[in-house]
N, C-alpha and C positions, 0 to 999 in steps of 0.2 A: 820713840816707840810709835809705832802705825796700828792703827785702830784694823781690826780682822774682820770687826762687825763694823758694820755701817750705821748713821745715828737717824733714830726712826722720828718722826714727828706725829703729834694726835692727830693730824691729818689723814694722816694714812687706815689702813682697815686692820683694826686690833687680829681677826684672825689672820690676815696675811702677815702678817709680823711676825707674829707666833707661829704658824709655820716655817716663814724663813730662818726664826731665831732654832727652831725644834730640830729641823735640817742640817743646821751649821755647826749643834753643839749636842742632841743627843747620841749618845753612843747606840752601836748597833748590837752588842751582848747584852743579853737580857734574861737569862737563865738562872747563874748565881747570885746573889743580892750583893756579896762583896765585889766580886769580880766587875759588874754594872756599876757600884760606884766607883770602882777604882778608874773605870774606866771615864765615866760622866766627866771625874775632878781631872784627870788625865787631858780631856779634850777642853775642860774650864780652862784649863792652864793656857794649852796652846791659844786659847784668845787671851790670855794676858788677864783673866780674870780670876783673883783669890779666893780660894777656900780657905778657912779656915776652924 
């Protein structure tokens, strides 16, 4: 399995992370509440990361 994200270190600047983490996995609907998380868990997935 290959990592989508990259692995951050406390080195680095907590808001640039957060940005690039914000970029990489927030969804861009944002109108209906269901539809935005379908969508959010939707783009978790494609990093390989579980909702549950």
């Amino acid at each position: 399995m290959e990592r989508s994200l990259p692995i951050y270190s406390t080195n680095k600047s907590s808001v640039a992370v957060a940005n690039e983490v914000v970029n990489a996995l927030y969804p861009k609907y944002r109108k209906d509440p269901k539809k935005f998380l379908e969508s959010l868990i939707s783009k978790l997935a494609e990093a390989n990361i579980l909702v549950f």
